[in-house]
C-alpha positions, 0 to 999 in steps of 0.5 A, a space after each residue: 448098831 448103837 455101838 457102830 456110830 459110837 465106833 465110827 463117830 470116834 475114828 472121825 473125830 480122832 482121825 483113825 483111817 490115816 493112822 491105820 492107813 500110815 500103820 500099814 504103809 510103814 510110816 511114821 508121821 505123828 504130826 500129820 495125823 494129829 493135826 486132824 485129830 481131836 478129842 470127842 469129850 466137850 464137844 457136841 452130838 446131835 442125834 437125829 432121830 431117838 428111836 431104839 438106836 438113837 437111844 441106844 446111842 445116846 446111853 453110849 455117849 453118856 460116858 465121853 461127858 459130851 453135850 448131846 442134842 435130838 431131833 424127831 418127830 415125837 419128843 421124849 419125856 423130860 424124865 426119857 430126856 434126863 435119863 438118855 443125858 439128851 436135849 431136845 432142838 429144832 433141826 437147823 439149830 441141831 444142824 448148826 451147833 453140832 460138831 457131830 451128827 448121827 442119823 438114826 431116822 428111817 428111810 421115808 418121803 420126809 427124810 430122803 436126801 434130808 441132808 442135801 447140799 443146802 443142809 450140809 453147807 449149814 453144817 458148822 465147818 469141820 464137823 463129822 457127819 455119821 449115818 448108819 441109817 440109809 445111804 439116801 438120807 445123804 445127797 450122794 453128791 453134794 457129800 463128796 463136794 462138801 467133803 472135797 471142799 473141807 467143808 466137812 471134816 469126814 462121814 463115816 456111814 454103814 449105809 449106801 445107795 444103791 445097795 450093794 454099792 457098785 465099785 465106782 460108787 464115788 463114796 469109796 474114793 471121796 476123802 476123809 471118809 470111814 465107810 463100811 459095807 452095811 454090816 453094823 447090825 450083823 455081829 454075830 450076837 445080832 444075827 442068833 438075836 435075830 435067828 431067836 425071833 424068826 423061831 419065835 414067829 414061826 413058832 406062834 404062827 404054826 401054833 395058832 398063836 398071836 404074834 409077840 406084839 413088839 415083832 407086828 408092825 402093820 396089823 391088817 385086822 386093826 
């Protein structure tokens, strides 16, 4: 998933889908896709959120020499913080100097419809948006107005709501927009990671074995 945002965070910003879109159709336009294209080096990225993605993400990045930004709720250490190249900012300031924003926040009564249509007018005008996160993290709407408008430059996200997303779903048709269909943590490396850990599970539960404790995430006997 780190990789994905790394991916879609430089097809917005170097303007990717109208090249490709152009590669296919068999024109040739440089000028109209280079006028929207831009180099990610100098600019800056927040994260919101620095869970395990958000890190991962962060680590990523390190190499485009860009300034990176965070948001969460817990704040890493100064030796996490100089280690992942990151610096910690309250969320409007984020919202407000980043040229990218990447959401790697859960889902929960907080952070639903987070980015509403107030929070994405605070966006810097023509700033990339990436949410690989949860579609309802994103006011559906308000989206597609602020991508209508210009206000945003582009969103890339992997994530929907509802899922799967129905085929008048308006994020498939709204523009500057480099959206795919939730499959980001699902290459085929991911998928027998994750075929290991269900074996391992099985494993210990049938065998009377505790549970490896970075798989337990509620403990009903604590």
């Amino acid at each position: 998933m780190a990789e994905h945002n790394v991916m879609q965070i430089l097809a917005l910003v170097r303007n990717l889908i109208p090249g490709y879109q152009q590669a296919v159709a068999g024109r040739w336009d440089v000028a109209e896709v280079s006028r929207d294209a831009h180099d990610l080096e100098g600019k800056t990225v927040g994260l919101v959120g620095l869970g395990a993605i958000g890190a991962r993400t962060a680590l990523r990045l390190k190499g485009f020499d860009v300034r990176m930004l965070y948001y969460a709720n817990h704040r890493r250490s100064p030796a996490e913080e100089t280690t992942l190249g990151v610096t910690y900012a309250r969320l409007d300031d984020l919202v407000a100097e980043s040229d990218v924003i990447c959401l790697a926040l859960p889902l929960m009564a907080g952070s639903k419809a987070l980015f509403d249509r107030e929070r994405l007018n605070a966006m810097k005008p023509g700033s990339w948006l990436v949410n690989t996160a949860r579609g309802a993290i994103v006011d559906t709407d308000a989206l597609v107005a602020a991508l209508e408008s210009g206000r945003l430059a582009g969103y890339a996200g992997d994530t929907w709501y509802p899922e799967p997303a129905q085929a008048d779903h308006p994020w498939r048709t709204m523009p500057r927009h480099a959206m795919t269909i939730h499959y980001s943590g699902m290459t085929i490396e991911a998928q027998k990671r994750i075929a290991a850990g269900v074996e391992e599970i099985l494993r210990a539960h049938l065998g009377d074995q505790p549970l490896p404790s970075d798989y337990v995430l509620v403990d009903p006997t604590s």
